[in-house]
N, C-alpha and C positions, 0 to 999 in steps of 0.2 A: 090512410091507415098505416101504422109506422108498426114493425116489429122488431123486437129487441132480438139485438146480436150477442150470441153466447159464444163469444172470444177463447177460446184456449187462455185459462191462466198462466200457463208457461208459455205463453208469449212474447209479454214483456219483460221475461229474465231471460229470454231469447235476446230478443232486441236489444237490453240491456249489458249483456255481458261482452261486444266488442266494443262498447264505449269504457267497460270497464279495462282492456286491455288497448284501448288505446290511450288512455290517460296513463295507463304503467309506460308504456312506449316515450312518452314525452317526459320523463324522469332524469334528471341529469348521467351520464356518467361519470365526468370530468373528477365530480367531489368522492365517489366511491375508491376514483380511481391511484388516488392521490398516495396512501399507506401499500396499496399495492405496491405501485409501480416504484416507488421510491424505495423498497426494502429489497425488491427484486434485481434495482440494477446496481444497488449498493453492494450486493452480493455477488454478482456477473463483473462487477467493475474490482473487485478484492479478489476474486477466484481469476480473473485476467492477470491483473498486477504481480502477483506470484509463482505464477505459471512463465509471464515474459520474463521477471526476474532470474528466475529459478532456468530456465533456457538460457537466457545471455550468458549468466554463469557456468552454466555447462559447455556455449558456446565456446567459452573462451578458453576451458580446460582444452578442448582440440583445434585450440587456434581459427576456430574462426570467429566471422566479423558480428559483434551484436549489434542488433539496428531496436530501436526504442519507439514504439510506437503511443502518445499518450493522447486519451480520450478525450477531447478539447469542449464534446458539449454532444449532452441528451437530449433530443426534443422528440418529447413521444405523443401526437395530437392523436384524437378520438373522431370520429363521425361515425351517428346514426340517424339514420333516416327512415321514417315507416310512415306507409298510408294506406287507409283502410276506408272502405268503401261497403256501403248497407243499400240497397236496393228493396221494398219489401211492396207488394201487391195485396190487394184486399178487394171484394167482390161478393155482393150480395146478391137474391133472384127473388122481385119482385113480381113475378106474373103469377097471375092469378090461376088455379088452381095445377100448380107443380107443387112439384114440395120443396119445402123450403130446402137452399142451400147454401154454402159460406165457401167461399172460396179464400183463401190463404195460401200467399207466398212470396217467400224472404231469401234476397241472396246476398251471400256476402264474399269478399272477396280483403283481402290482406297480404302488403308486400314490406321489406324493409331490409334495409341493408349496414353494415355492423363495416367500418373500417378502424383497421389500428396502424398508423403509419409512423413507427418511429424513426430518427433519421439522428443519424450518429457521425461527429467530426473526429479524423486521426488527424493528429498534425507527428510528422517524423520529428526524430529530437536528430537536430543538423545545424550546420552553422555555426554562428556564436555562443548559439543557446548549448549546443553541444558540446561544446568548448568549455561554458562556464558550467556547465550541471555533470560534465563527465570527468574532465582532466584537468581544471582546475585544479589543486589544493583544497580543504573545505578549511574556511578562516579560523585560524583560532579561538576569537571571541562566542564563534557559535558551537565550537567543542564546549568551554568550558561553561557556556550557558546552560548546555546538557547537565553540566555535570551541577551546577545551581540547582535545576528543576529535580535534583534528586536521582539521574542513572546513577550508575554506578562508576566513579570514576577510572576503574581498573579495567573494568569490559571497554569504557568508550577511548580508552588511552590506546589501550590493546587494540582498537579495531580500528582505530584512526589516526595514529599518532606513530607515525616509522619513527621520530627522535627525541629526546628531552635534552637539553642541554649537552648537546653531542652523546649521550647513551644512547643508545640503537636497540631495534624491537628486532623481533624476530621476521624474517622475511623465508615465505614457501614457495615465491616465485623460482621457477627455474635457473633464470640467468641472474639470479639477484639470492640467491637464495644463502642465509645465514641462520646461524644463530644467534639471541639477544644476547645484549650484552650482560654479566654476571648482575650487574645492578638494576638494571630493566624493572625487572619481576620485582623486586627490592620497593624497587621506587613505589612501585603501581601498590602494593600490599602497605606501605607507610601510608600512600595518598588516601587509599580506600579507608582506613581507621579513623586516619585525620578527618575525611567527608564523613563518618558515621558519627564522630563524637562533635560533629558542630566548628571545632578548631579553622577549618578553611573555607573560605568567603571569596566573592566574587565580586565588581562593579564595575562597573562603565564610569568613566567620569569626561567632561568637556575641557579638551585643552586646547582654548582658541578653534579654526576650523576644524580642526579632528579632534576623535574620539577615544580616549582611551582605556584600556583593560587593566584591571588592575587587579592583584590576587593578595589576597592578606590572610596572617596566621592570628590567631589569636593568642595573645601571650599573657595572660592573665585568669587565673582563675580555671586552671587545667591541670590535670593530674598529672604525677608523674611518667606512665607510660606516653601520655599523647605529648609531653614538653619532648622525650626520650624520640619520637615521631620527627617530630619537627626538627630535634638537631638533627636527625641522620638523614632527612629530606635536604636541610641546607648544605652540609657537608658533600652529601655525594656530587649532587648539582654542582656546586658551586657558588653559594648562596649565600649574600652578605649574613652574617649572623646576627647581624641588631637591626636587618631593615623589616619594618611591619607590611611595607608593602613590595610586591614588585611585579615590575611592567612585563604582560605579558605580549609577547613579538614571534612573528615567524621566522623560520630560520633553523640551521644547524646548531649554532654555538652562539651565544650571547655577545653582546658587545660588552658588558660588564658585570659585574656580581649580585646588582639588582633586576636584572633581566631572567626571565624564564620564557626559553626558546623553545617552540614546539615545530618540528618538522611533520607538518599533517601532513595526511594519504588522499588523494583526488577519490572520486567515486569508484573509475573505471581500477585505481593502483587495491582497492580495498575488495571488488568482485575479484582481481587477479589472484589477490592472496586467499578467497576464500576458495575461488575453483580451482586452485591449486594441488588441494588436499580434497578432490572429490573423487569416492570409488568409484573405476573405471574393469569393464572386462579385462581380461587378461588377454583376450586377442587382438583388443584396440592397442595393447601396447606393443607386444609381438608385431602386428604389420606399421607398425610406426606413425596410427593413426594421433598417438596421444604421446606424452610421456608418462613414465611410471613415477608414484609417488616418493618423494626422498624418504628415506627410514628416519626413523626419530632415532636420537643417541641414548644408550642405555640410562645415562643421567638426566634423559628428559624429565618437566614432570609436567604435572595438569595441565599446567597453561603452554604448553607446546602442543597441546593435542588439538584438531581441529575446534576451528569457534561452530561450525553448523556441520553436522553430520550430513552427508548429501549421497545416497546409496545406489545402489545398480543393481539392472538385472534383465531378464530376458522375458519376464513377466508383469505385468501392470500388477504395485501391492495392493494387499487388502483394505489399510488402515493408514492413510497419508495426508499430510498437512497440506502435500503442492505437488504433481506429477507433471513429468514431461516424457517426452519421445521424442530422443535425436540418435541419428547414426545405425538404427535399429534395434537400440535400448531404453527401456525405460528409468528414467531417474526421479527419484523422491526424496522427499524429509519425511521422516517417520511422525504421523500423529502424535504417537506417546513421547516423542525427544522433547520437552518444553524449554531446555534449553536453545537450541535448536532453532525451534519456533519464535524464540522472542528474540535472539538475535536476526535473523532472517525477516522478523516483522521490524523489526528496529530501521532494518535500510532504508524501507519507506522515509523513515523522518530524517536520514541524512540524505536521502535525494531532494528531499524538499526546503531543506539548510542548503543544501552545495547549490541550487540555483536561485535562492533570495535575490531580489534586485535584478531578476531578468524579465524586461520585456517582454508579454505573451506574444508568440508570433501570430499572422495571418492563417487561416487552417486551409492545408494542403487538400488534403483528401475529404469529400465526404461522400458517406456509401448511406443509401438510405437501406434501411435491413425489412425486408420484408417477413 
């Protein structure tokens, strides 16, 4: 004789529900993790960048030594592991006159382990590589590339270019320290008009194994102020007055009248002139940690004023685009300076011009970041 067992209905949502929670446990992480992790270190690796930047530059307003540290490679692996484990007992009492009983029980036990090990390569900028991404020159053809893609050729002249045709920019360095030449500014305000109304052009052309730059005006089909441009761009230069093209060459002074020589600035010559003009306490100049700023001359104008404001103080600001602490001060670029900021964001891409054509090195350092 067989009696029927009246099972708890919440049994089998018993039994059921750590199979439900182990099937969530076998779920990838890898594809969740993907928009994460990538906006996360995009931002950690942009919020570094500016921060070393913005330090070396301050480094160098009190002479010491900047060291470059660059991010050579992310690799952020995932592991999870979980096991769970159901044990469950069932027990019925067959003898005859007891009362009936049902005996029930279920154990369950659940372990699982979550690692995030990302491991991060520095490689120091040293060597050759430091040679060509610091104090090299940055090449002409990749100034005026800039200035193709649409900068502004007046900013990129001005923060890159110490000479044009033997005219001289202005320099904030200490022992180098001048003012530009009367036609400088001249120049750079002709060139900027010339770049807005389309009149000045760019190419590369192949002459035999090398490669050469070439800069052309247009002379057709231009209004009178931008022809009015043009002559006073050839005349100050030095500029054949009928050539459409001419070769652009590095250097001080041209070898002839269709040449246009540009004396570019290395990377490390272009941080000196910007930490140059950085506010510093007045006690770091008193004990002669720093020097103080040269005064601008009464006939200054705009463009003698610093290209990135870069400020001081004794308290961390509220509202900052990049903060650092050296010396027991903190230094920033104000949020609201947009100027500022887009110059200062710009270096990024002439660090990345002044070392083209360098071989990545071997990576020195790697710290795995727990």
């Amino acid at each position: 004789m067989s009696t029927p067992m009246n099972l708890n209905p919440r049994l089998p949502l018993t039994l059921g529900l750590p199979l439900l929670v182990l099937l969530s446990a076998c779920a990838t992480v890898g594809a969740g993790s993907v928009n994460r992790d990538r906006l996360d270190y995009a931002e950690a690796l942009t919020r570094s960048w500016k921060e070393q930047m913005l330090l070396n530059i301050v480094k160098l307003r009190y002479a010491d030594t900047p060291v470059f540290l660059e991010v050579s490679s992310v690799i952020s692996s995932y592991q999870l592991q979980s096991q769970l484990s159901l044990l469950g007992t069932l027990s019925y009492n067959l003898t005859p006159n007891l009362p009936d009983s049902l005996g029930r029980g279920v154990t369950m036990g659940a372990t699982g382990t979550y690692t995030d090990r990302p491991t991060i390569t520095y490689t120091p900028l040293q060597g050759d590589k430091f040679t060509r991404q610091l104090l090299r020159p940055i090449v002409p053809a990749a100034v005026l590339q800039l200035v193709q893609a649409g900068y502004p050729v007046d900013l990129i002249f001005q923060l890159a270019v110490r000479a044009i045709n033997g005219i001289y920019n202005r320099s904030n360095r200490p022992m180098w320290s001048r003012d530009a030449d009367p036609e400088f500014y001249q120049v750079l305000d002709a060139l900027r008009r010339l770049q807005l109304s389309e009149a000045i052009g760019f190419r590369l052309e192949k002459r035999g194994p090398e490669e050469a730059s070439l800069i052309t005006f247009r002379g057709n089909k231009v209004t009178p102020a931008v022809e009015q441009d043009i002559r006073f761009v050839r005349t100050v230069l030095g500029l054949n007055p009928a050539a459409r093209e001419l070769n652009l060459t590095f250097g001080t002074v041209p070898r002839n009248d269709q040449e246009l020589a540009l004396l570019t600035r290395s990377m490390l010559e272009i941080l000196l002139e910007l930490g140059a003009r950085i506010e510093v306490p007045a006690t770091d100049v008193q004990d002669g940690s720093t020097f103080p700023v040269p005064p601008l001359r009464p006939e200054s104008g705009p463009r003698d004023q610093p290209l990135v404001n870069i400020h001081a103080g004794a308290e961390p600001p509220v509202n900052a685009f990049a903060t650092v602490r050296y010396n027991g001060h903190w230094f920033w670029i104000d949020n609201r300076d947009f100027r500022s900021k887009g110059i200062f964001s710009f270096l990024l891409l002439l660090t990345s011009l002044a070392e083209t054509g360098v071989a990545p090195q071997t990576p020195v350092i790697t710290v795995p970041a727990s």
